[in-house]
C-alpha positions as CSV (number, residue, x, y, z in Angstrom):
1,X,-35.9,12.8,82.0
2,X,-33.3,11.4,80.1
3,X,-30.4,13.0,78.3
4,X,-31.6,11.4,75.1
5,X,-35.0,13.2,75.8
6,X,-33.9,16.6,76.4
7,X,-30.8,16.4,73.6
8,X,-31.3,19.6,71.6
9,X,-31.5,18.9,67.8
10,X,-31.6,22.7,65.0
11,X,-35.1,21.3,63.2
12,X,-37.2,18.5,63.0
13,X,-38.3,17.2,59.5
14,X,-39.1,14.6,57.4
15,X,-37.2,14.1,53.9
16,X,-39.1,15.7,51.3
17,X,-38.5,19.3,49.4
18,X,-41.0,21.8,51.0
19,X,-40.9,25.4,51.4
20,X,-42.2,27.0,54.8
21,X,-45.5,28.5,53.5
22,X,-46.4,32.4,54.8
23,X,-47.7,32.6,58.6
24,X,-45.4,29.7,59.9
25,X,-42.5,31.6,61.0
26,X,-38.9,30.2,60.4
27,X,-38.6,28.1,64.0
28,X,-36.1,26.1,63.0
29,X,-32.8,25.1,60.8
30,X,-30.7,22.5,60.2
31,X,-32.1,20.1,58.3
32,X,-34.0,22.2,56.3
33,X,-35.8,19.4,54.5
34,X,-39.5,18.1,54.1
35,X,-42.1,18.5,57.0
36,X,-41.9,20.8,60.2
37,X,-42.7,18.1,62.8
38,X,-44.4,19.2,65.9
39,X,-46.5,17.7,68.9
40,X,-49.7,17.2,69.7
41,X,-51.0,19.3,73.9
42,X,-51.8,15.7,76.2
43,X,-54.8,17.7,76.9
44,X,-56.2,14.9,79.4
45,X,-53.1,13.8,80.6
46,X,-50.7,17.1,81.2
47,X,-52.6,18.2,84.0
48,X,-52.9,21.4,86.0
49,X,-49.6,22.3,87.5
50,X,-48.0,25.1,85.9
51,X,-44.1,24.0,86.9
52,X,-45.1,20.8,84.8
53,X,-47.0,22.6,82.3
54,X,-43.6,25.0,81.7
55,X,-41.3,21.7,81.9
56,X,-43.6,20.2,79.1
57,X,-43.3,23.1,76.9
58,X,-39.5,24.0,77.2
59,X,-39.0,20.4,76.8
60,X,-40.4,20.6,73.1
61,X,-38.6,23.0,72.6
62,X,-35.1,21.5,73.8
63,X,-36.0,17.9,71.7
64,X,-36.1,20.9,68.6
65,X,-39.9,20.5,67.4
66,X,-41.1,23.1,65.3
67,X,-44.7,23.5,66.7
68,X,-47.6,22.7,69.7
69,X,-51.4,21.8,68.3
70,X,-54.0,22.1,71.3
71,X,-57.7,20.9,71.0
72,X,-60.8,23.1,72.4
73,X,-63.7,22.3,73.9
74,X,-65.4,24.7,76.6
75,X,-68.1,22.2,78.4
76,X,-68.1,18.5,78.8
77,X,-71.4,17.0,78.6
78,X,-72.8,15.1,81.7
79,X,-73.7,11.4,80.1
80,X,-75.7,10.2,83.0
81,X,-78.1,13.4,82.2
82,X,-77.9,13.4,78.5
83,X,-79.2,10.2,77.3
84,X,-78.5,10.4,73.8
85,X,-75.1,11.4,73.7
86,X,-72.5,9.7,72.1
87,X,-69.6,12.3,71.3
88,X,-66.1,11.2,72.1
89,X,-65.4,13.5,74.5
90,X,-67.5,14.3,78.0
91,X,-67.5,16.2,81.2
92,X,-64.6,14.2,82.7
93,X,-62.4,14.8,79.9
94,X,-60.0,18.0,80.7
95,X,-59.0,20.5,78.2
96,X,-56.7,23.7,78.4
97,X,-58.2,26.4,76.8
98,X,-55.9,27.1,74.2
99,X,-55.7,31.0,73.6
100,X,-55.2,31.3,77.4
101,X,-52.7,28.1,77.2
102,X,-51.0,29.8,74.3
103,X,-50.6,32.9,75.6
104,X,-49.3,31.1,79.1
105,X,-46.9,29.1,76.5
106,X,-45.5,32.2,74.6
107,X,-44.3,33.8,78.0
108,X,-41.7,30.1,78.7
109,X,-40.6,29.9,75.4
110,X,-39.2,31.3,72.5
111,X,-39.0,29.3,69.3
112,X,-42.1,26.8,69.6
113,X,-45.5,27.7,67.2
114,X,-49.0,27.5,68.7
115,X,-51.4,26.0,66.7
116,X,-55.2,25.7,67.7
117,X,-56.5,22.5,66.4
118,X,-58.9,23.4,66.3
119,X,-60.8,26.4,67.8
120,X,-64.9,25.8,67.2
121,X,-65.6,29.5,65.8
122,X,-68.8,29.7,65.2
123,X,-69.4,28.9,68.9
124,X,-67.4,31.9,70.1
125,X,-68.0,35.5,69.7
126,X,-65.7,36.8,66.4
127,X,-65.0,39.9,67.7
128,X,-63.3,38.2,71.0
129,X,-61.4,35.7,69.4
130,X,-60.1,38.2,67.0
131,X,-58.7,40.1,70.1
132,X,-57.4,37.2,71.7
133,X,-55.8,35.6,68.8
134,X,-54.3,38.7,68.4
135,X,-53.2,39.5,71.9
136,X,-51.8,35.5,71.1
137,X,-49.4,36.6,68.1
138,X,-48.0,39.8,69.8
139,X,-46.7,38.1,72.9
140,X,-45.5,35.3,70.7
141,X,-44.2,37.3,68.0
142,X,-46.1,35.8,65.2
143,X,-45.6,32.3,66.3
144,X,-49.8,31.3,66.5
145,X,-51.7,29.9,63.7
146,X,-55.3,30.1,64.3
147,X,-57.1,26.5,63.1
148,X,-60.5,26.2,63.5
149,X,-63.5,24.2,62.9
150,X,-67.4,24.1,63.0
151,X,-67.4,21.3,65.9
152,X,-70.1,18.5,66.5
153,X,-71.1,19.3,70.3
154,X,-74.5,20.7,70.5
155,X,-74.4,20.8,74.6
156,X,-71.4,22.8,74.0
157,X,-73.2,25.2,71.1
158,X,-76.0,25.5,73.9
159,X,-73.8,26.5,76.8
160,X,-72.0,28.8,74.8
161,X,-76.1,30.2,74.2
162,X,-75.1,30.2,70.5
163,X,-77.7,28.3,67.9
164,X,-75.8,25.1,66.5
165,X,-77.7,25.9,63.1
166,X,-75.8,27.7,60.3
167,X,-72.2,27.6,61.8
168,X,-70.7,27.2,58.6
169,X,-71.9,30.3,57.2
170,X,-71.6,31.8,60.3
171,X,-67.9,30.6,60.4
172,X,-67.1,32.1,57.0
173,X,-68.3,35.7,57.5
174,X,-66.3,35.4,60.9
175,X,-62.9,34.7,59.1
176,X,-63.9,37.6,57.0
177,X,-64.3,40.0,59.7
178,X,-61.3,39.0,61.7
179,X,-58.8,39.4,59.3
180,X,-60.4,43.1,58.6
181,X,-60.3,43.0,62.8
182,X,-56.2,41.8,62.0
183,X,-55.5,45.0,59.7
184,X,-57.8,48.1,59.5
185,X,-58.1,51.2,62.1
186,X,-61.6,51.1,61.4
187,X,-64.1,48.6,60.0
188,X,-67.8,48.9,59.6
189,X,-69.2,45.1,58.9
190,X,-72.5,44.6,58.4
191,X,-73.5,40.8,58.0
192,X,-75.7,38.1,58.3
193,X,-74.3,37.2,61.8
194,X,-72.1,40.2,62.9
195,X,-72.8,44.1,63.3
196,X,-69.3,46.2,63.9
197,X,-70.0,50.1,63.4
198,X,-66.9,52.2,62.8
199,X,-64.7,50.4,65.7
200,X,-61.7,47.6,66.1
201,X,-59.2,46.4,68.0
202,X,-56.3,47.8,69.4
203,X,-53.2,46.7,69.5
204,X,-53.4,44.9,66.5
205,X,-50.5,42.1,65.1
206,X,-47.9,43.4,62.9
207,X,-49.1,40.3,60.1
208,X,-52.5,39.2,59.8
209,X,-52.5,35.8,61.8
210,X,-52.7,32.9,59.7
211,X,-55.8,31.0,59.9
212,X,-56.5,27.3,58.5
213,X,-59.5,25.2,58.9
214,X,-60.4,22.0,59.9
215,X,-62.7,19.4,58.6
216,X,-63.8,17.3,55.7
217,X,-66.8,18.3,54.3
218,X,-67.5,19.3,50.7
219,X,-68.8,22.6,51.6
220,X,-65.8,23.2,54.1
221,X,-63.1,22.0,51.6
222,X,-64.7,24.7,49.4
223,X,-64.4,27.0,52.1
224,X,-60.9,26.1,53.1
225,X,-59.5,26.7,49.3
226,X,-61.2,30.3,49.9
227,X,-60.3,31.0,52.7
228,X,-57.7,29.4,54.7
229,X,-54.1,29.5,55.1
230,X,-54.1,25.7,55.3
231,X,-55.7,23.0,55.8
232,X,-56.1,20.7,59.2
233,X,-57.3,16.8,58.2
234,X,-59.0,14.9,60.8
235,X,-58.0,11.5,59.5
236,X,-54.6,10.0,57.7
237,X,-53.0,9.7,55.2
238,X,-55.3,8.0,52.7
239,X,-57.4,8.1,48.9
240,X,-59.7,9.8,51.3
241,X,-57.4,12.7,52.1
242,X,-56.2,12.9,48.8
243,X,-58.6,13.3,47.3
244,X,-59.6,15.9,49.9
245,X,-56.4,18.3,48.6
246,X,-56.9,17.7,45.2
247,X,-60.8,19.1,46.2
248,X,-58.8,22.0,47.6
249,X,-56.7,22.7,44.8
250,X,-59.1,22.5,42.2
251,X,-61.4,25.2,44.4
252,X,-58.0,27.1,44.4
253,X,-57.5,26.9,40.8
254,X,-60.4,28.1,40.2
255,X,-59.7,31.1,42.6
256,X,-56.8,31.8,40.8
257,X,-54.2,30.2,43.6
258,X,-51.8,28.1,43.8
259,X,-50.9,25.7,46.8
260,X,-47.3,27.1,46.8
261,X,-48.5,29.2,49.8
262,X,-50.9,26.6,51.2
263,X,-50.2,24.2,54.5
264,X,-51.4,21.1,55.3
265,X,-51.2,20.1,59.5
266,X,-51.1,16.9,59.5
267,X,-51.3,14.8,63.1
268,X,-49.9,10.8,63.6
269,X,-50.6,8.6,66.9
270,X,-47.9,7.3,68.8
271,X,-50.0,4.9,70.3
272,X,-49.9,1.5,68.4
273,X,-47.2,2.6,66.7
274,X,-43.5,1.9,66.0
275,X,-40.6,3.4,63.9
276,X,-41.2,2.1,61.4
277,X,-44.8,2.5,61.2
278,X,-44.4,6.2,62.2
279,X,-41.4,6.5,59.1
280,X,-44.4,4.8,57.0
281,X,-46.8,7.0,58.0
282,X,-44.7,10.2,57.9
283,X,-43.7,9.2,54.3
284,X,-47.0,8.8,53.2
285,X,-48.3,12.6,54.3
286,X,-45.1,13.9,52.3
287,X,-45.8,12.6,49.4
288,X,-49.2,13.8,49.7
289,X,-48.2,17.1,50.4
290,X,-48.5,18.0,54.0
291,X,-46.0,20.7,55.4
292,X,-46.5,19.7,58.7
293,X,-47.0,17.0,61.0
294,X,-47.5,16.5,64.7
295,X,-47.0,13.8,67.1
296,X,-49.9,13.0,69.7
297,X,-48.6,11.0,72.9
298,X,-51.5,10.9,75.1
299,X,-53.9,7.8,75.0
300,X,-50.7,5.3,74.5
301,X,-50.9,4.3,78.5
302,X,-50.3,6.0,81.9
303,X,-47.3,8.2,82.0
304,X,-46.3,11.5,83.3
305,X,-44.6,15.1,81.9
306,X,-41.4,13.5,81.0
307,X,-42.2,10.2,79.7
308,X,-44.8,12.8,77.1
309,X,-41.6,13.9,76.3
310,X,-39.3,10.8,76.1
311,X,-42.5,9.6,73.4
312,X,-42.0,12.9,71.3
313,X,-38.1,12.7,71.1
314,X,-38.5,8.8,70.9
315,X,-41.2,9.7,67.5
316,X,-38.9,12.3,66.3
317,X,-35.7,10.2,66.2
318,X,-37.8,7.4,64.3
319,X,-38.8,9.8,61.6
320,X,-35.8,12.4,61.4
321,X,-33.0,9.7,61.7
């Protein structure tokens, strides 16, 4: 790798007044200024060897970025045997699952958040997760952010023997009972989807761990502005994701909050791109508000470990310098 790619910089963002909001700890300073700027896992392209995998990580963490987002799926779907699918993703697509990843990335670093992005909840069992997740945040010390989403897979909902019907609601009342999971000695829960009698988890985090929610649908907006801790968009920075946070802050309003404590994780693409179309592009989710704002390097041609990393300095140095 080169000495440019492994320079260590204090923090990465982008200029524009922002205040960390609660559950993103302090990873960085220097700068001090606008969006924490993080990276995107090469889920497909990283690989399988956990030498490289460590390199990858510390790596990030040398170039200074202030967080990791990894995507989840569980199953790939077989397209030869499933005639009418058309998701993006299939059985020869790899992914790292990312509580497991996360907990395997806490152990070789130190400063770097873990960000799922996002988990499909209503696919996995709540009571689980909210053990991992928090198993996640005490060896990390408070450095994951749980994001998750509803998901699109049906294969996937079927493997997992969970009905694709309903995750929505399903996903709400699961937030609900993991954050009592997060902070009580005992919870009795009785819901539509969950049962817990006079039980929970032990050992539990010292903070309830953050959790923000991914999507763009009215009733998950709505949701979100409940909810969430933050908010994950899918797509960029556009009228349609504008108009997607004001959606959110008028459901806050009307909760009583305010967005001073609210994140927004944005992601950019360095494929196609250039500096200054990345400096554009950063600029743009700024001004719309987004506190964060990670880099994905994979899909931009062949490379290996270090040129992912020579991509993420190469991207940071556009939009930090």
């Amino acid at each position: 790798m080169s000495t440019t790619a492994m320079s260590t910089v204090k923090s990465v963002c982008v200029g524009y007044e922002r205040s960390t909001p609660p559950g993103q700890p302090e990873l960085a300073t220097g700068y001090g200024r606008g969006m924490q700027i993080g990276a995107v896992l090469p889920h497909n392209e990283i690989g399988s060897d956990p030498a490289q995998l460590r390199t990858y990580l510390q790596g990030l963490e040398s170039i200074g970025v202030t967080h990791l987002l990894a995507y989840d799926h569980v199953v790939g779907a077989d397209r030869a045997r499933h005639a009418d699918f058309n998701g993006p993703y299939d059985k020869d697509v790899a992914f790292h699952e990312p509580l497991t990843f996360f907990a395997f990335a806490a152990g070789v670093t130190e400063r770097l958040g873990l960000m799922s992005a996002v988990l499909i909840l209503p696919q996995r069992q709540a009571v689980l997760v909210a053990k991992q997740a928090a198993e996640v945040a005490i060896v990390s010390g408070n450095r994951f952010r749980v994001g998750v989403g509803t998901g699109w897979n049906t294969v996937e909902y079927e493997a997992l023997d969970v009905p694709f019907e309903h995750r929505g609601r399903r996903q709400a009342e699961q937030v609900e009972l993991m954050r009592r999971l997060w902070t009580e000695d005992v919870v009795d829960f009785s819901g539509e989807f969950h049962t817990v009698t006079a039980a929970s988890i032990n050992p539990r985090p010292s903070k309830p761990v953050p959790v923000w929610f991914g999507g763009s649908s009215s009733a998950l907006l709505a949701r979100c502005a409940k909810l969430g801790d933050g908010w994950i968009p899918l797509g960029g920075a556009n009228d349609k994701a504008k108009a997607a946070i004001d959606t959110i802050r008028t459901h806050r309003q009307a909760s009583g909050l305010t967005m001073d404590d609210f994140g927004i994780q944005a992601q950019a693409q360095y494929a196609g791109g250039d500096p200054d179309r990345w400096r554009s592009h950063a600029d743009k989710w700024a001004a719309l508000g987004a506190t964060h704002l990670a880099i994905a390097t994979h899909n931009a041609g062949p490379t290996d470990v270090h040129g992912h990393l020579e991509r993420v300095q190469e991207y940071v140095t556009a939009v930090t310098g």
